[in-house]
C-alpha positions as CSV (number, residue, x, y, z in Angstrom):
1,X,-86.6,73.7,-11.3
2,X,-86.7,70.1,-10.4
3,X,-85.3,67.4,-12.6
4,X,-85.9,63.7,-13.6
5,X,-84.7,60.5,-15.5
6,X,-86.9,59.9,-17.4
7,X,-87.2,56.1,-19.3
8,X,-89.1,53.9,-21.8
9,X,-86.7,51.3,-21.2
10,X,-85.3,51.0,-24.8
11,X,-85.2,47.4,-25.4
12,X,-80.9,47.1,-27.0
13,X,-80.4,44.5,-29.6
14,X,-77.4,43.6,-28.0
15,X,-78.4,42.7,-24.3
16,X,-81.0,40.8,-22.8
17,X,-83.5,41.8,-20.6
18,X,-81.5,41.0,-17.6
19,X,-78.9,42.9,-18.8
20,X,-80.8,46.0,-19.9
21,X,-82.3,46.4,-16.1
22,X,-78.9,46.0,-14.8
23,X,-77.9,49.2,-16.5
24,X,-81.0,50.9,-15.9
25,X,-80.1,50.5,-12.3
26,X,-76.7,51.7,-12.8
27,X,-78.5,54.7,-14.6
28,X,-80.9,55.3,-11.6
29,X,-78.2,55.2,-9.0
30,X,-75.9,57.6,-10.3
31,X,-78.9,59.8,-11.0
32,X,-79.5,59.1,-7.1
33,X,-75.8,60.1,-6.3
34,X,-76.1,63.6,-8.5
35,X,-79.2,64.6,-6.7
36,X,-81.8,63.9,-9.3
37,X,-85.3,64.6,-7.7
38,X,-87.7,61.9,-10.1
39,X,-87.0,58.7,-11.7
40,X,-90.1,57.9,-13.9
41,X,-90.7,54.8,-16.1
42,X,-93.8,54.3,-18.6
43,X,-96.1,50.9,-18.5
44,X,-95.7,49.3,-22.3
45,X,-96.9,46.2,-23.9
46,X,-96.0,43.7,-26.7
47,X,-93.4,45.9,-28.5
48,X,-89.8,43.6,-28.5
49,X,-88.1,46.4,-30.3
50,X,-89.2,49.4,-28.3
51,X,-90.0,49.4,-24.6
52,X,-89.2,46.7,-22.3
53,X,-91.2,47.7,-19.3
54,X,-94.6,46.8,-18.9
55,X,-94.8,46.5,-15.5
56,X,-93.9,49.8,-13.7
57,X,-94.2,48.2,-10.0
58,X,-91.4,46.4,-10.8
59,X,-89.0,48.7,-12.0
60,X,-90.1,51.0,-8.7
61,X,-89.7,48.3,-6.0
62,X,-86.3,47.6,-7.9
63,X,-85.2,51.0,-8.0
64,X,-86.2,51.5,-4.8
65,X,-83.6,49.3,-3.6
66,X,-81.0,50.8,-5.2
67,X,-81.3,53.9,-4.1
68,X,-81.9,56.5,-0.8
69,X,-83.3,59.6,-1.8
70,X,-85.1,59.7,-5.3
71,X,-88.4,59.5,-5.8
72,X,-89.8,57.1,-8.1
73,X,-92.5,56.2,-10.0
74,X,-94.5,55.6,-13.2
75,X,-95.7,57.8,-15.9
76,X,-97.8,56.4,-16.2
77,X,-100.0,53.3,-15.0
78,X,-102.2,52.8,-17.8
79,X,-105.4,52.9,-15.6
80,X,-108.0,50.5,-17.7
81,X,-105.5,47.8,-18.2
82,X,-105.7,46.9,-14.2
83,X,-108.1,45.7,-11.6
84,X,-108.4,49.1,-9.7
85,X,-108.5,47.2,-6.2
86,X,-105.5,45.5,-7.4
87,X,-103.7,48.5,-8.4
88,X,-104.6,50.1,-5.6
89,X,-102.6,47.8,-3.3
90,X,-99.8,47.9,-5.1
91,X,-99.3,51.4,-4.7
92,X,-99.5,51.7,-0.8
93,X,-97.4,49.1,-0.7
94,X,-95.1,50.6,-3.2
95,X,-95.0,53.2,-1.2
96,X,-94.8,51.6,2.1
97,X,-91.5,49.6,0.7
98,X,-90.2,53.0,-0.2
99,X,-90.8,54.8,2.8
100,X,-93.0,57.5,1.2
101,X,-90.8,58.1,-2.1
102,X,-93.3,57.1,-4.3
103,X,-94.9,59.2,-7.0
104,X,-97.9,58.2,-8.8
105,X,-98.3,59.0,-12.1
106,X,-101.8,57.6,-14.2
107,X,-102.6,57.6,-18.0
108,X,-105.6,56.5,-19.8
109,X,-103.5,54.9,-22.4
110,X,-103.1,55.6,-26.3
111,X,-102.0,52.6,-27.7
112,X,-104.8,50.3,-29.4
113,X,-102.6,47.1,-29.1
114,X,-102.3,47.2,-25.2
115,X,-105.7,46.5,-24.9
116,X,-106.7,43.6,-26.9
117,X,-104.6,40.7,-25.2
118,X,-105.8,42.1,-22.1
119,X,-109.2,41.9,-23.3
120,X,-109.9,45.3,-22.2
121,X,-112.0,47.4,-24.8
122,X,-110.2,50.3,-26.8
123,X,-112.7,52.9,-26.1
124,X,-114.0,56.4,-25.3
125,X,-114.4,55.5,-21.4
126,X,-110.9,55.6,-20.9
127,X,-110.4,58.8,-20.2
128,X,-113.3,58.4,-17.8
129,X,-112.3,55.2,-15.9
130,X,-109.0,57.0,-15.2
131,X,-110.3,60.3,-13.9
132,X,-112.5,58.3,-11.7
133,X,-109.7,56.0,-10.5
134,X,-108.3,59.2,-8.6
135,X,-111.2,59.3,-6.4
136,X,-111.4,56.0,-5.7
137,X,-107.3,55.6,-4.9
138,X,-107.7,58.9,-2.6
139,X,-111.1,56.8,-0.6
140,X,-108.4,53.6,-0.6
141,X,-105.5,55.2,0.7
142,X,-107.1,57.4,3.3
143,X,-109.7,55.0,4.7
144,X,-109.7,53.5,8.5
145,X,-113.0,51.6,8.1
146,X,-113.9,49.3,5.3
147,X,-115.7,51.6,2.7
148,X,-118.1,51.5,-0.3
149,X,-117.4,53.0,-3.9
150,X,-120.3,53.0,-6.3
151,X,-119.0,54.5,-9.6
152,X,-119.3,54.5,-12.8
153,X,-116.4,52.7,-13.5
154,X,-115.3,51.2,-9.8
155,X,-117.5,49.3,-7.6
156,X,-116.9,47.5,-4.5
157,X,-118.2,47.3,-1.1
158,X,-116.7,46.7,2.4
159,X,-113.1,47.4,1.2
160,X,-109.8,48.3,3.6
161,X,-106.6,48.0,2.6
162,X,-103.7,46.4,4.5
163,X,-102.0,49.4,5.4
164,X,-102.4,53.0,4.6
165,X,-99.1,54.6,2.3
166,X,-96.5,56.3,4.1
167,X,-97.4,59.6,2.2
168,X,-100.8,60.9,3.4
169,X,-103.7,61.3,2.5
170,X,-101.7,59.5,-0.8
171,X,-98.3,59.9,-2.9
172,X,-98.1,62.7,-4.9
173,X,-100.4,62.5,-8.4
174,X,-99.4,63.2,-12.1
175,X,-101.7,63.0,-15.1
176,X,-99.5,64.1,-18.0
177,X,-101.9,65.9,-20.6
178,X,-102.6,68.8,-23.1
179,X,-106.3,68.2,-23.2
180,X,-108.0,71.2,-21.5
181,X,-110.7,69.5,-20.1
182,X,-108.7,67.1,-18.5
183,X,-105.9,70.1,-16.9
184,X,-109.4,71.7,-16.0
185,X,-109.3,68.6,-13.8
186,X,-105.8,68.3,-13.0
187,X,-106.5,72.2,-11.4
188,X,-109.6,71.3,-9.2
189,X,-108.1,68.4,-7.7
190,X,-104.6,69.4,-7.4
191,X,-102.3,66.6,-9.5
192,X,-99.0,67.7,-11.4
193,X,-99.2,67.3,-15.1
194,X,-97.0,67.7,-17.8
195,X,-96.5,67.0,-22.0
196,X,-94.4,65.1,-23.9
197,X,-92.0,67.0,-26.7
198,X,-94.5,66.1,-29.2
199,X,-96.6,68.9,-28.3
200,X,-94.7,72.1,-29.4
201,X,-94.3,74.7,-26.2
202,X,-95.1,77.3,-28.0
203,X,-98.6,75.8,-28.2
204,X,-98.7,75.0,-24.9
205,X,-98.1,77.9,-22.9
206,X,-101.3,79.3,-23.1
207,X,-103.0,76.3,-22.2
208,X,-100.5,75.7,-19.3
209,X,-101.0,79.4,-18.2
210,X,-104.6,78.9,-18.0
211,X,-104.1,75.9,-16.5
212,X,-102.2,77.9,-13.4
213,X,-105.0,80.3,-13.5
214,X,-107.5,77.4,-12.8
215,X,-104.9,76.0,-9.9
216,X,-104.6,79.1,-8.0
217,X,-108.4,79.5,-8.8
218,X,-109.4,76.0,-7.0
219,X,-107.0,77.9,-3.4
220,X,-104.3,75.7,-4.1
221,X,-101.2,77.4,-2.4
222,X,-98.3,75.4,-3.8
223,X,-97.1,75.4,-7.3
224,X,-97.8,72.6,-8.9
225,X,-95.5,70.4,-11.3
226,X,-95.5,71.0,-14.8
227,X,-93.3,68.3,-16.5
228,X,-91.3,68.7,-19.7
229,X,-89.6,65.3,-21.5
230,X,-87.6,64.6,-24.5
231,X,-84.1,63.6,-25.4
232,X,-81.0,64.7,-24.0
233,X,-77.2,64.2,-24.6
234,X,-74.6,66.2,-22.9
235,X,-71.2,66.5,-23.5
236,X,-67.9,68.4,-22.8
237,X,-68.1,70.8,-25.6
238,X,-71.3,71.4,-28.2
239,X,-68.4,70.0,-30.8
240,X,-68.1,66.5,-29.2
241,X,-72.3,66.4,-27.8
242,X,-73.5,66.3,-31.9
243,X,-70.4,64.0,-32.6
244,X,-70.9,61.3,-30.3
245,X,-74.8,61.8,-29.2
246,X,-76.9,63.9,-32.0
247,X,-77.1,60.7,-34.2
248,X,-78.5,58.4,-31.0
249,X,-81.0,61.0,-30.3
250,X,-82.4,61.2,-33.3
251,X,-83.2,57.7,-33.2
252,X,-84.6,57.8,-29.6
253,X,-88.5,57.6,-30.2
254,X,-88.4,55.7,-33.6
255,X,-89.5,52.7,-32.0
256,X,-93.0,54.8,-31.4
257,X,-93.6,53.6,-35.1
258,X,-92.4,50.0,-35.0
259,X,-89.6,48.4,-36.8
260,X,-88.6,49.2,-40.2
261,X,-86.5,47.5,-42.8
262,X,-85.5,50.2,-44.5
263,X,-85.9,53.8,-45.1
264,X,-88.7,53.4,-47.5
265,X,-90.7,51.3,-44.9
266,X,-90.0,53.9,-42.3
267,X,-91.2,56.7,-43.8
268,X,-94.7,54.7,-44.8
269,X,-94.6,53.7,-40.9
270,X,-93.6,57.6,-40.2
271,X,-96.9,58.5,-42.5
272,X,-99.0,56.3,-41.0
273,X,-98.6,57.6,-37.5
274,X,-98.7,61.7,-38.7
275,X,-102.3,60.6,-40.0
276,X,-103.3,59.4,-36.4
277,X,-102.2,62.9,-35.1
278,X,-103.8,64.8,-38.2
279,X,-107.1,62.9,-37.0
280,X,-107.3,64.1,-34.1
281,X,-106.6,67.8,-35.5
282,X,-102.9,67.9,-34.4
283,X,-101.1,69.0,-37.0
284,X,-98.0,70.1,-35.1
285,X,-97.6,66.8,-33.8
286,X,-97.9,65.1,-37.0
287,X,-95.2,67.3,-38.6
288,X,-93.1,66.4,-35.2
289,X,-93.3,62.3,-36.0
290,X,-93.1,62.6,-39.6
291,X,-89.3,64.0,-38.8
292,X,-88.6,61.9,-35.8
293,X,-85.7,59.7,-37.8
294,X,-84.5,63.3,-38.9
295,X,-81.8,64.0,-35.9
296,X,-81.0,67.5,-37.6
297,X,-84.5,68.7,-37.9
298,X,-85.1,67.8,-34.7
299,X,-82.1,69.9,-33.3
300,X,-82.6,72.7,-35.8
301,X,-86.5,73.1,-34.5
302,X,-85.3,72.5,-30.4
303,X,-87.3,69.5,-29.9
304,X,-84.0,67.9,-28.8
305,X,-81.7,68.6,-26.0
306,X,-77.9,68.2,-27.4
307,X,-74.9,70.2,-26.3
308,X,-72.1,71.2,-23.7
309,X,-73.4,71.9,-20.1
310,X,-73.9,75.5,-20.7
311,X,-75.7,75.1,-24.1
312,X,-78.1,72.9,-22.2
313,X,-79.0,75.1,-19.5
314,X,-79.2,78.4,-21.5
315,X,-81.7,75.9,-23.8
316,X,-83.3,74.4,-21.0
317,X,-84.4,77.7,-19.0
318,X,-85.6,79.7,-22.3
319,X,-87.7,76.4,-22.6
320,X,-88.4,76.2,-19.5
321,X,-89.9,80.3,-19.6
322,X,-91.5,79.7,-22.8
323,X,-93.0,75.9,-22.8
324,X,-94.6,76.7,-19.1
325,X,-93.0,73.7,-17.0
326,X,-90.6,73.6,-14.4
327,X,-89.6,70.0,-14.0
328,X,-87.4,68.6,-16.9
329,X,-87.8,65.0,-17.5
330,X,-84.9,64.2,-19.4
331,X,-84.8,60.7,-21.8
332,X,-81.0,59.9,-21.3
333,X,-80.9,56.1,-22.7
334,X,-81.4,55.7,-26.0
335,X,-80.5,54.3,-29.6
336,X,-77.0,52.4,-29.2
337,X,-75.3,54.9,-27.3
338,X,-72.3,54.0,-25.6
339,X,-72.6,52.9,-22.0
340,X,-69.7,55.6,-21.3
341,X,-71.2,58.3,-23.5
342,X,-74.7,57.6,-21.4
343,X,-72.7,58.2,-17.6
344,X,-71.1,61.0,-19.2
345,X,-74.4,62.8,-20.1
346,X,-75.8,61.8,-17.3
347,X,-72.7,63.2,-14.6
348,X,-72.5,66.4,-16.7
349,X,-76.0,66.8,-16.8
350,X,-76.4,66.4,-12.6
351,X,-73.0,68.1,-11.5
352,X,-73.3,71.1,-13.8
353,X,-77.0,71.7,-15.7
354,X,-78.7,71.0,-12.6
355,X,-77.1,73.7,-10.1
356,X,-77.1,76.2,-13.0
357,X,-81.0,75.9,-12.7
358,X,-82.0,74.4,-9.3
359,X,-82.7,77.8,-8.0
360,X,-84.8,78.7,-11.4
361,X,-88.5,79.6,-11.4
362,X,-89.9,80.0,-14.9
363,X,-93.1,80.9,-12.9
């Protein structure tokens, strides 16, 4: 198995921004130090109370400098949001100032509210422009000559880029997904994909099987990356993990619904978002988000990682074998958790989850 830190960047109502990033990069090197294989940040807008990182360049080129050997990236750059050209650069180059650690993860994007300040329209081409964005970074990172793209989505004539990425043809690709067309893709043109906790493993392991089936189908001789992410707190004993971190993980992905002033309002706001999921005929994630402010429920149904280092591995390769993925994205930072509680999790997690499972194929 591989593993990752995985972060939306909490924003802490007790720091400012300048003082959030300088503990993310105290997170990112001591993930560095343990051997970590991914660091991976998400592209967010406009939310002061959830994420504070809408521009994942930055937190790569700033990562990058504190550290030596883990790969970084986004997951992911929401794709209509940018000038494609523009994005483009900025990803050799991300990789060129990273000497080839760069990973390159690209979304679509779900959230309505990104997309009106950036006068970009909410739409069913999103999907689309993204897919076709993967053809036109692969003609951009790879070309010698200036070339031409003529699209659907990208057009532009006589282009050449600075310099070609350290990686070639181009970084590694992620689109994280449980929409079978869009695996179908994934498959054919050999990216790494993965799901969020929100959709439940047991649902996904027969679409991720089939999704191997298509992989090996399209002659693709490695395995690819399937990435798993949710919460995580580790501690000494099981006793002392639901003490000190059960209550901070169950508050980790409230700010998906926006802020609340008090339980009444959070459950309307809860409601809300489980109708957006029933909508779109996914019923299991609209149970999921109606309990995300319910830390017990969470544990009780394994949708959370909390527990000694043993407890967390036993958990994580049963997952692992049942949920179809074999890179483990891990959400370390969250609620108010103590800054020495967080380095705990995050030491334990490195030193003694990690080697139990390094050597650990769950297919």
């Amino acid at each position: 198995m591989k593993f990752g830190h995985f972060s939306h960047v909490w924003g802490k109502p007790d720091m400012t921004g300048a003082q959030r990033y300088e503990q993310l990069w105290r997170e990112i090197r001591l993930c560095d130090e343990l051997g970590f294989d991914y660091g991976f940040s998400v592209e967010h807008h406009f939310r002061p109370d959830e994420s504070w990182m809408p521009s994942p360049n930055s937190y790569v080129i700033a990562a990058g400098m504190q550290t030596k050997h883990i790969r970084l990236g986004a997951m992911g750059y929401v794709v209509p949001l940018h000038n494609p050209v523009r994005l483009a650069e900025e990803i050799i180059v991300a990789d060129q100032m990273l000497n080839g650690r760069l990973e390159v993860g690209l979304v679509p994007g779900i959230v309505k509210d990104y997309f009106g300040p950036y006068g970009v329209p909410y739409d069913d081409s999103r999907r689309a422009m993204t897919l076709e964005f993967v053809e036109f970074l692969r003609r951009a990172c790879s070309a010698t000559e200036p070339f031409d793209f003529d699209g659907k989505y990208h057009q532009v004539s006589q282009l050449l880029m600075c310099t070609p990425p350290v990686q070639r043809p181009h970084p590694p690709l992620w689109i994280e997904t449980r929409d079978p067309p869009t695996l179908a893709f994934c498959a054919r043109e050999g990216i790494n994909t993965g799901y969020f906790f929100l959709f439940r493993r047991s649902s996904a392991h027969a679409r991720y099987t089939k999704f191997l089936e298509q992989w090996q189908a399209a002659g693709w001789t490695q395995k690819p990356n399937i990435g798993y992410s949710t919460a995580i707190y580790v501690d000494e004993t099981d006793d002392k993990a639901i003490e000190r971190g059960l209550h901070q993980a169950g508050r980790a992905y409230r700010g998906f619904v926006g802020q609340a002033g008090s339980e009444a309002e959070l459950k309307t706001l809860l409601a809300q978002h489980a109708e957006k999921f029933y909508e779109r005929g996914e019923p299991e994630a609209a149970d999921i988000v109606m309990h995300l402010a319910d830390p017990e429920w969470l544990l009780e149904n394994d949708l959370i990682l909390v527990g000694s280092p043993d407890t967390v591995a036993r958990k994580l390769k049963d997952w692992a074998t049942h949920g179809m993925f074999n890179t483990f994205l891990g959400e370390f930072n969250f609620g108010t958790l103590a800054e020495d509680d967080l380095m705990r999790s995050l030491r334990l997690f490195g030193s003694e989850v990690m080697p139990m499972l390094r050597h650990f194929e769950p297919f």
